[in-house]
C-alpha positions in Angstrom: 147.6 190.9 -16.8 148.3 188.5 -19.0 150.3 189.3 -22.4 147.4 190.3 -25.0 147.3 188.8 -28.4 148.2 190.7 -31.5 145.7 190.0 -34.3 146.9 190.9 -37.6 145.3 190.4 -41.0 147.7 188.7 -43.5 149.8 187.0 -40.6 151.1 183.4 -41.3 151.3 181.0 -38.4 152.4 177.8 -36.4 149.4 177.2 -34.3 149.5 174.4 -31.8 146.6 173.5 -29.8 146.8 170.5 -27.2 144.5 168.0 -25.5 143.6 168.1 -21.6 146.1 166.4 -19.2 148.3 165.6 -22.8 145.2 162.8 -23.0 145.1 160.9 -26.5 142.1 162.5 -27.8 142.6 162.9 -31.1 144.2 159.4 -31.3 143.7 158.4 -35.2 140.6 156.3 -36.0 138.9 156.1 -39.2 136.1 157.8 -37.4 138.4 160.4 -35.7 140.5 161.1 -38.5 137.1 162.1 -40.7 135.4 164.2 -38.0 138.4 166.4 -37.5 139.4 166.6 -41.1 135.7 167.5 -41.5 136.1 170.3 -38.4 139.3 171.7 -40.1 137.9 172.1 -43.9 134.5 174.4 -42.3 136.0 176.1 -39.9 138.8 177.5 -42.5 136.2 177.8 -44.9 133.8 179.8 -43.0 137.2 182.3 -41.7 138.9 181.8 -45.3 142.2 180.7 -43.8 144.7 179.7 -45.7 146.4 176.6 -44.7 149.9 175.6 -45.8 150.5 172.1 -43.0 148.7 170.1 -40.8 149.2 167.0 -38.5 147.1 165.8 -35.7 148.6 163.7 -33.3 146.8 161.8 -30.8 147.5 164.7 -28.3 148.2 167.5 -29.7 147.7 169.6 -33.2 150.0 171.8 -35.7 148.7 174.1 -38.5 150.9 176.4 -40.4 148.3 178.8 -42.0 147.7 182.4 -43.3 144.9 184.5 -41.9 144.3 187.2 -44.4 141.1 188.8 -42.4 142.7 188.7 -39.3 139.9 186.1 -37.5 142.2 183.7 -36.4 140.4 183.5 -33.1 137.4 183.3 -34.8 138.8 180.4 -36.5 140.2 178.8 -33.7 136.7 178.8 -31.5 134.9 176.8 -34.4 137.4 174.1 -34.8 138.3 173.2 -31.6 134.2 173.6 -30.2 133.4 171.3 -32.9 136.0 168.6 -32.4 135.4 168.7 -28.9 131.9 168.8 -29.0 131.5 165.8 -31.5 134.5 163.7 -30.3 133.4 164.3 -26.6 129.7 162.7 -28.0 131.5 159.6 -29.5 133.6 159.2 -26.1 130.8 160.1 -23.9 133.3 162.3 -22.3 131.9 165.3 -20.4 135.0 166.7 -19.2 137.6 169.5 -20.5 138.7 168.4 -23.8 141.4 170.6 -24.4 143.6 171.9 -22.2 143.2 174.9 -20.0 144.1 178.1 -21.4 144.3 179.0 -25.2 146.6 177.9 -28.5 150.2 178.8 -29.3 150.1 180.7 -32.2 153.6 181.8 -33.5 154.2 184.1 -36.1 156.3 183.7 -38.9 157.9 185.8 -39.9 159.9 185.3 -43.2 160.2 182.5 -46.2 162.5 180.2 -44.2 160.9 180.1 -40.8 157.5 179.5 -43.2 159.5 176.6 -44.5 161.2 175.4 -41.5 157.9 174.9 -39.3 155.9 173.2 -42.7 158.7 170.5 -42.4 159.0 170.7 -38.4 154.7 170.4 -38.3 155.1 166.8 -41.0 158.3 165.4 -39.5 156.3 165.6 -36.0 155.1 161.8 -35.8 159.0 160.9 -36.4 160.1 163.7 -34.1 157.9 161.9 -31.5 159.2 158.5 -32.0 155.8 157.5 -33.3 156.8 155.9 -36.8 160.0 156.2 -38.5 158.4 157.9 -41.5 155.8 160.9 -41.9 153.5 159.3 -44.7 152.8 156.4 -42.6 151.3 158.3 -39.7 148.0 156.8 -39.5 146.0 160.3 -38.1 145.9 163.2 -40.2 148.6 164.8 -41.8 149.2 167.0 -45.2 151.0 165.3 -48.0 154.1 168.0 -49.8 152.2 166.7 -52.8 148.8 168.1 -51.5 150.7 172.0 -51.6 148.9 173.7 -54.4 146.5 170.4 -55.9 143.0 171.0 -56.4 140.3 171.7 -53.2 139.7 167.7 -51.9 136.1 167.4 -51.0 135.4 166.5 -47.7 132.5 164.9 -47.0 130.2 165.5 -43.4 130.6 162.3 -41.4 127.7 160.3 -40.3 129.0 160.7 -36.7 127.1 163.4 -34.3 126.5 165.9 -36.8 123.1 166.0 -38.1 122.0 165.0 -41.9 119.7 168.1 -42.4 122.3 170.8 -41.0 122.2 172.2 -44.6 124.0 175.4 -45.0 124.8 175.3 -41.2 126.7 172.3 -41.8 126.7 171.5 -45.4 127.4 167.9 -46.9 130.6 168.5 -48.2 133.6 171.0 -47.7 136.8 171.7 -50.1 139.8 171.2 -48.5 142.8 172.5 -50.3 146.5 173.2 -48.9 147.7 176.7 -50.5 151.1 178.3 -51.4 152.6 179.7 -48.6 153.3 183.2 -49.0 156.8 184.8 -50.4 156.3 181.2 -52.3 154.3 182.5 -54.7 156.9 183.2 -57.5 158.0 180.0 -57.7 157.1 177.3 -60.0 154.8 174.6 -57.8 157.4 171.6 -58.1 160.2 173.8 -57.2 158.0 174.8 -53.9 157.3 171.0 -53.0 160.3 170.1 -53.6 162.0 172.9 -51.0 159.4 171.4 -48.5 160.0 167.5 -49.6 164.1 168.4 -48.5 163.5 170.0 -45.8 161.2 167.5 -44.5 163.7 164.3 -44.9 166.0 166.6 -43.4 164.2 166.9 -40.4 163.1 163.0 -40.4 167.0 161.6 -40.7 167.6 164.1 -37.9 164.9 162.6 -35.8 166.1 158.7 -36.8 169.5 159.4 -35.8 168.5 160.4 -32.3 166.9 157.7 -32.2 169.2 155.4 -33.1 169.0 151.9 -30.8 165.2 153.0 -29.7 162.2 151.9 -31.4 159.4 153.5 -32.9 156.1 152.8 -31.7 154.6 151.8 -35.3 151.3 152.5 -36.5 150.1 149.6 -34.8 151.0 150.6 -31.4 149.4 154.5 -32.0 146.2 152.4 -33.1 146.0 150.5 -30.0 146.5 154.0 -27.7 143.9 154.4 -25.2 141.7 157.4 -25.5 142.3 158.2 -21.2 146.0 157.3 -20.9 148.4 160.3 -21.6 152.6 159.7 -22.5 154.4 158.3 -19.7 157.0 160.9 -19.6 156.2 164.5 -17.2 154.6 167.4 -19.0 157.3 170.2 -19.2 156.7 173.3 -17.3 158.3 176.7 -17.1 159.4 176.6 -20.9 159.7 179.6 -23.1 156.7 180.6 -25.1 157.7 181.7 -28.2 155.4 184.4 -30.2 157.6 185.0 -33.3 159.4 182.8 -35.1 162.1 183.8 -37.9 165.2 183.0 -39.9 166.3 186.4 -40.8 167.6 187.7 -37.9 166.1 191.6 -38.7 162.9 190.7 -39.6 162.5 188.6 -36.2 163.7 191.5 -34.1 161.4 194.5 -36.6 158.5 192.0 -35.5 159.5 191.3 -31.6 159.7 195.2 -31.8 156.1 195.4 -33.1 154.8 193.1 -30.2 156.3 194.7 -27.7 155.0 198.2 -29.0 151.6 197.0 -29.2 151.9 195.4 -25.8 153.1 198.8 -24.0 150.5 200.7 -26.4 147.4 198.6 -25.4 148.3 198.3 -21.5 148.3 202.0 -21.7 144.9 201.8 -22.9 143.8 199.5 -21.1 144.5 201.4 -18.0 142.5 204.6 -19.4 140.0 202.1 -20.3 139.8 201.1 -16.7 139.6 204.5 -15.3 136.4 205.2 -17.4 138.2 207.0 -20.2 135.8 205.3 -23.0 136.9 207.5 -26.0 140.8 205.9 -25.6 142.0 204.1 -29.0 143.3 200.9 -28.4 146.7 199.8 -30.4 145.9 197.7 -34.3 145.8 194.1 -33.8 143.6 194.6 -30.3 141.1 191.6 -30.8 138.8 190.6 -27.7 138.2 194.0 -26.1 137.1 195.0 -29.6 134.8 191.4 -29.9 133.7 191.7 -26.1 133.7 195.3 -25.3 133.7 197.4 -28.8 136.6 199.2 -28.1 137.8 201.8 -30.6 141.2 200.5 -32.3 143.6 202.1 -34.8 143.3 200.3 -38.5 146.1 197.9 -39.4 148.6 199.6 -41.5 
């Protein structure tokens, strides 16, 4: 059985999602960059996630968000069916567009490891060796000085999604970049500016190891064919991290949780199998409630 995922409302995460056979995809494209802008602004609007980061590569995706309903699956299942959907219809691709399995989503699990992956998610194109700085990564990325500015309005692109969707899919869509939480408090300028440090920290970092090798430049990402993939192999057998944390307590009070609701639902999963129906699965159960209806404690 494979380990089940803990769906909590009010969770903040680093939620990575990435393209079949690490092909370029989501290269950025004028065209590209609007439809999965577009994608990412109704599909957290429909779920009312909360997002804090984002950065698109031509492979691969990052969000740092909040889910205060505790839908991120729901979430999830929109924006990636309607990127693939409407890129595969500009590529007139008919194969798997992302790859096999399901996203990494990583919970976070105090104010620093919030902070750390929002500067980990916008140093990524340097991290990469893409271009030597963040802002000019030509794909989609968050700006620090996007935390906390008014919704942007995002409009529908012309590309594969019909003019007369209406309230399916309606002409425009606010886009706005939220306060992380335990942020709050704090006056906006001092919040971008924690971000805006911790972000060149992370870039210098990435430019000294890779000191005497270029970046490929914006112009070389541009020319990126949609099929070919990076040269180098794919990792395998690498650890999977499901928590992510700063302060050492709170990281092992939330690995504790996980594990408790691991043991707690394969329990009930085994009376579930054995035709015990009435059996209460552990909170944070999400697809045998969705699939099955299962009966499942209330989040505390």
């Amino acid at each position: 059985m494979s380990v089940p995922r803990r769906v909590i409302p009010g969770a903040t995460y680093l939620v990575t999602r990435r393209c079949s056979e690490r092909r370029f995809f989501l290269r950025p494209g004028l065209e590209v960059n609007a439809v999965i802008r577009y994608c990412l602004a109704l599909a957290a609007a429909r779920h009312d996630i909360m997002l804090h980061a984002y950065v698109v590569l031509s492979n691969h995706y990052h969000f740092i968000l909040t889910d205060p309903r505790g839908v991120l699956p729901l979430f999830e299942h929109d924006f990636d069916l309607l990127v693939a959907r409407a890129l595969n219809a500009r590529y007139g691709h008919f194969e798997a567009f992302w790859a096999s399995g399901t996203y990494s989503a990583v919970v976070l699990t105090d104010r620093d490891a919030i902070l750390e992956k929002i500067a980990y998610t916008l140093a990524n194109p340097v991290s990469a060796g893409l271009v030597s700085r963040s802002e000019v990564w030509p794909g989609l990325i968050s700006r620090v000085s996007d935390i906390g500015a008014p919704p942007a309005a995002i409009p529908r692109p012309p590309h594969f999604f019909r003019q007369d969707g209406g309230a399916v899919l309606p002409v425009e869509v606010g886009l706005a970049l939220v306060v992380p939480p335990g942020f709050e408090g704090l006056p906006l300028d001092e919040v971008r500016a924690l971000v805006a440090a911790r972000l060149a920290a992370h870039e210098e970092r990435a430019r000294r190891e890779r000191e005497g090798r270029p970046f490929l430049g914006r112009r070389g990402v541009l020319q990126q064919r949609v099929a070919d993939r990076p040269g180098d192999h794919e990792p395998h057998f690498e650890l999977n991290p499901r928590v992510a944390g700063r302060d050492k307590w709170k990281r092992i009070e939330a690995l504790g949780r996980m594990r408790t609701f691991v043991a707690a639902y394969r329990h009930a999963w085994m009376q579930f199998k054995a035709g015990l129906r009435a059996v209460v699965f552990p909170a944070g159960t999400w697809k045998l409630r969705r699939e099955l209806g299962v009966w499942c404690e209330a989040p505390s």
